[in-house]
N, CA, C and O of each residue as an XYZ file, in Angstrom:
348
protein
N      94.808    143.284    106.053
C      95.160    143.270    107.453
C      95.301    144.709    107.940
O      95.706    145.569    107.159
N      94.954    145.032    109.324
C      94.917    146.186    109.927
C      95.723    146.272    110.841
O      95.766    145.401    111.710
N      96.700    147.551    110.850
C      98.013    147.435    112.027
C      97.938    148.290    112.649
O      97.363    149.191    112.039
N      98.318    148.659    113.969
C      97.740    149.727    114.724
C      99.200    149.738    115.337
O      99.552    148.602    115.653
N     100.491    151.079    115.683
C     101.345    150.648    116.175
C     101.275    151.585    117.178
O     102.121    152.382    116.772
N     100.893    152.004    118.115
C     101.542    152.819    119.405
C     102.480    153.300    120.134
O     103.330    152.516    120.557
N     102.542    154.369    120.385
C     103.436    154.891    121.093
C     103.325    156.268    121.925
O     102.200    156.706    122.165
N     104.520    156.991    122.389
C     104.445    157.868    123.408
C     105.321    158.804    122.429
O     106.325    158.544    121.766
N     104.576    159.980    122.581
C     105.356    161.270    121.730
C     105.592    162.444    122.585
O     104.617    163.097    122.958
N     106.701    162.758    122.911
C     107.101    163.561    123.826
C     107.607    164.937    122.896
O     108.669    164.771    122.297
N     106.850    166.436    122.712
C     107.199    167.542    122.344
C     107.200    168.785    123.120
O     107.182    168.929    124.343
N     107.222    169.521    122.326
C     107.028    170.806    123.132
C     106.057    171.414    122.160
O     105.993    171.369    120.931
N     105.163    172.120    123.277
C     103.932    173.275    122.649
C     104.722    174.580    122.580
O     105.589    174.999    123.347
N     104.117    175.213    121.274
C     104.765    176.702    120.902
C     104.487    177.227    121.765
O     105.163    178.246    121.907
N     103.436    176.991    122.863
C     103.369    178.382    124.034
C     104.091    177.931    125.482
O     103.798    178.443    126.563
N     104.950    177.021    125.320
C     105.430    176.639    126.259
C     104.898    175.600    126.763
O     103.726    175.224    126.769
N     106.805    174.691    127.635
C     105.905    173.339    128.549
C     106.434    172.103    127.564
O     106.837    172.406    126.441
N     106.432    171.046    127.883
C     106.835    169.847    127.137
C     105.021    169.438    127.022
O     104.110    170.113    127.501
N     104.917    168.420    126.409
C     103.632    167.611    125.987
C     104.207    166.233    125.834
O     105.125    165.762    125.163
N     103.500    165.842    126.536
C     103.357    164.102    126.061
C     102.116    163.851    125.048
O     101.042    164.451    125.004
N     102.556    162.857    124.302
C     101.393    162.454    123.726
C     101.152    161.155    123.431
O     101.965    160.750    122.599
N     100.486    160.459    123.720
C     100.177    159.488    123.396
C      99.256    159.055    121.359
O      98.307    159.594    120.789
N      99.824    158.348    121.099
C      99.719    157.644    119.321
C      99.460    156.288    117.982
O     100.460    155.667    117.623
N      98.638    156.087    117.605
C      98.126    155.553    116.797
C      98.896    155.844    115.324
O      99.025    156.957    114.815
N      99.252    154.892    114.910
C      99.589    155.218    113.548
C      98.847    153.325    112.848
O      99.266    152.179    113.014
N      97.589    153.917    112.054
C      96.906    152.906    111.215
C      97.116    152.830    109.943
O      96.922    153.670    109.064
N      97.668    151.405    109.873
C      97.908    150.982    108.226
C      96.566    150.546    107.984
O      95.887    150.051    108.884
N      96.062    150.737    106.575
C      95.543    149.686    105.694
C      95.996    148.140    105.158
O      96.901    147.312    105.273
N      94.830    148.344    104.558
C      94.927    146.434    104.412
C      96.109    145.963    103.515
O      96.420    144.781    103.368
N      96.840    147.207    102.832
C      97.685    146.760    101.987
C      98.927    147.618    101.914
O      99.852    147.521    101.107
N      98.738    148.691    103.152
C     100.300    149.407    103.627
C     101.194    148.477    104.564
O     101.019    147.444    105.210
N     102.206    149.333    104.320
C     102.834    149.065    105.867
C     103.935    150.099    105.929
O     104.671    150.449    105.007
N     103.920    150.430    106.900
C     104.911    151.551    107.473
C     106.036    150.966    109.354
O     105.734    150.703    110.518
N     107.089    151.036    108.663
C     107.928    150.087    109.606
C     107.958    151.262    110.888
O     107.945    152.458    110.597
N     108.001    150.771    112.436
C     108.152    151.116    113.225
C     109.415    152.466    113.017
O     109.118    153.597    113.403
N     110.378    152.276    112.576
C     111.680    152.823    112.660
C     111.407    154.030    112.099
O     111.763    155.105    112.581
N     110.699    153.868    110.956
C     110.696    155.441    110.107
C     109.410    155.797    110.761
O     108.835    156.435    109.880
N     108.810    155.765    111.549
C     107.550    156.421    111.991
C     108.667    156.594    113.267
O     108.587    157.789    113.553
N     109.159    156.283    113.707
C     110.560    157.256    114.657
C     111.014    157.999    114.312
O     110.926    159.058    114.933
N     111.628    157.947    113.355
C     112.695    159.107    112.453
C     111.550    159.959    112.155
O     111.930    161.130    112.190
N     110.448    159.880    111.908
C     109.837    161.360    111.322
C     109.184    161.722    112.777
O     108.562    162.781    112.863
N     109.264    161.167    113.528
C     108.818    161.935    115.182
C     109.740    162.469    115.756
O     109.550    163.485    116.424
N     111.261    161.759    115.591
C     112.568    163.157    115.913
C     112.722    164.381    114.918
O     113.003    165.545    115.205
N     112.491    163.878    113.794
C     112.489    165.197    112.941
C     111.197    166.244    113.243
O     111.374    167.457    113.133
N     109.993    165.734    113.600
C     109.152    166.908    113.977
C     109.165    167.688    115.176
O     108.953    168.892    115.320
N     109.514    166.605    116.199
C     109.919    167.319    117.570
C     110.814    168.153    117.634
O     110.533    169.044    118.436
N     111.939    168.292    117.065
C     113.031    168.787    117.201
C     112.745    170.220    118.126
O     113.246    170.502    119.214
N     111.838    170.962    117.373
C     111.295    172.456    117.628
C     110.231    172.246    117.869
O     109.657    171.344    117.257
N     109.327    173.261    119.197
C     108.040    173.491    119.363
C     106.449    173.203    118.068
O     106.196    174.069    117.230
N     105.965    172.458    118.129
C     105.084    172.337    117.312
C     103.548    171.947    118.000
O     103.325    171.334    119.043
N     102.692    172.473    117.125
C     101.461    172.514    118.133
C     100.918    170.840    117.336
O     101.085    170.431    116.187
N     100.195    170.158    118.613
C      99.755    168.569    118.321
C      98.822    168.553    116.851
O      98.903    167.622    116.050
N      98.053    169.585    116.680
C      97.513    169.337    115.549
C      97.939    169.088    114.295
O      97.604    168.237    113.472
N      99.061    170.330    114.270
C     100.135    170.017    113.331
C     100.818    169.004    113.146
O     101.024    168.652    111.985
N     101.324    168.301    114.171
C     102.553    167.368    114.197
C     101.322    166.162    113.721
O     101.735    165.126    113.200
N      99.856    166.350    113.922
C      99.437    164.852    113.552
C      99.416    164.914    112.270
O      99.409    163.837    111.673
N      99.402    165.984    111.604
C      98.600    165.783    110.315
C      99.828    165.797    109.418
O      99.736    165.145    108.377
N     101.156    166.551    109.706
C     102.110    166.081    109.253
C     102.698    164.541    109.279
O     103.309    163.949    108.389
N     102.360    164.141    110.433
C     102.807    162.822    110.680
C     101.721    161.658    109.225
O     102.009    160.800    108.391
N     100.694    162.242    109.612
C     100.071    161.079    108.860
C     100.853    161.688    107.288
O     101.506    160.753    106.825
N     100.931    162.638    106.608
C     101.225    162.690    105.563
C     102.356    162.421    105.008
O     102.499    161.989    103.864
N     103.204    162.663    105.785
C     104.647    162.213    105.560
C     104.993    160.070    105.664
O     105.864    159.370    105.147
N     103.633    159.689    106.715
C     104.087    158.522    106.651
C     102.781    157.474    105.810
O     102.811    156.244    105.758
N     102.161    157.991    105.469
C     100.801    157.952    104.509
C      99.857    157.018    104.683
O      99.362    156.333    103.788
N      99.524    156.971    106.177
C      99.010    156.159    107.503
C      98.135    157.252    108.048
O      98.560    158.407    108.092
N      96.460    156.815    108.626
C      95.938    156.973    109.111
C      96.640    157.705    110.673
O      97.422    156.958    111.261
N      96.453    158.712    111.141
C      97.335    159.067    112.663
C      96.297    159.556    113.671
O      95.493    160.412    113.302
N      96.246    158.994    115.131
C      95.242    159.667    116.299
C      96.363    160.015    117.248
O      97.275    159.192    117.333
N      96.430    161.156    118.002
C      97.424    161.474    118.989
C      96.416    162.079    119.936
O      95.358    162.636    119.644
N      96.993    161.844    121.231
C      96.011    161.843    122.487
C      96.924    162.521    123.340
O      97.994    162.006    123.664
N      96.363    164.280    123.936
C      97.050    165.148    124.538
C      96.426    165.630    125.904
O      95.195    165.614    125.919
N      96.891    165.945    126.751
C      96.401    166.771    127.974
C      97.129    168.002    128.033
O      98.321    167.980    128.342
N      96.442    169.248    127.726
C      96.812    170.709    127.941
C      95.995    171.037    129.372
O      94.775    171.040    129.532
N      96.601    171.195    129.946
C      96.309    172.535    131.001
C      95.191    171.130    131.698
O      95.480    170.023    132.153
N      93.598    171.983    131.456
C      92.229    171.329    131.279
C      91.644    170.837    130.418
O      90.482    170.436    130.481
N      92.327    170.798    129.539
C      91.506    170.267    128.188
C      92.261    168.695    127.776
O      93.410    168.317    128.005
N      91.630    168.299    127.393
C      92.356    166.688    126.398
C      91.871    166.398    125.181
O      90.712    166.201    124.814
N      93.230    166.395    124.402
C      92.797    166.998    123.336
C      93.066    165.894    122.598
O      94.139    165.363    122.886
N      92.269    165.244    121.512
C      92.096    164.162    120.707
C      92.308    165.015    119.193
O      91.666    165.997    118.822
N      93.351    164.347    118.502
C      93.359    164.836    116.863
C      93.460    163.634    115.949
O      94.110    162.754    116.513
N      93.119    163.334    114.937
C      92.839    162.680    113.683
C      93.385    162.797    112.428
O      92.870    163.726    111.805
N      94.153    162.259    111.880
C      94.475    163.093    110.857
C      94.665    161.846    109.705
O      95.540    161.009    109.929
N      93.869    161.737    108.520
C      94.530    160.999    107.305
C      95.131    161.779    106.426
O      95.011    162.999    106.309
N      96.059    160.737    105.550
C      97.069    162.134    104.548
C      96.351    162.838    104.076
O      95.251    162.521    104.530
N      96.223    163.763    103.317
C      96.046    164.309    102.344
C      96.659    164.560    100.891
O      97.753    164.976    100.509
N      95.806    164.248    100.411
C      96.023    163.788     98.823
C      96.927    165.100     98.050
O      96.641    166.297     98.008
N      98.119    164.364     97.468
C      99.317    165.481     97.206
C      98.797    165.984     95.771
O      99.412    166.860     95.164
């Protein structure tokens, strides 16, 4: 089974400005990662300025789920991807 859970990620960029972001976090057919702790590791990354690329690829690794986060800077919209990486 395939789980797709969504949400809204609200940070701040290191060069200034809050960011919204919009989020994907994909299980496999035989994970699961509970809503709650894919919270808790989005207050722990937000806490301080972090740039979206980072925060995805941490996110997926820390929660060991497929991650897409969907950003608007300035003019640009910025789409990132990130699966864990193998420890």
């Amino acid at each position: 089974m395939l789980t797709i859970h969504r949400t809204t990620i609200v940070g701040q960029c290191p060069h200034g400005g809050g960011d919204v972001y919009k989020a994907e976090f994909i299980t496999g057919k035989y994970e699961f990662v509970a809503v709650e702790r894919i919270q808790e590791e989005i207050d722990k990354l937000t806490q301080a300025p972090i740039y979206q690329e980072t925060l995805t690829q941490l996110l997926a690794n820390r929660l060991d789920c497929k991650v897409k986060t969907y950003g608007i800077h300035g003019k640009f919209e910025t789409e990132c991807e990130a699966d864990p990486e193998e420890q």
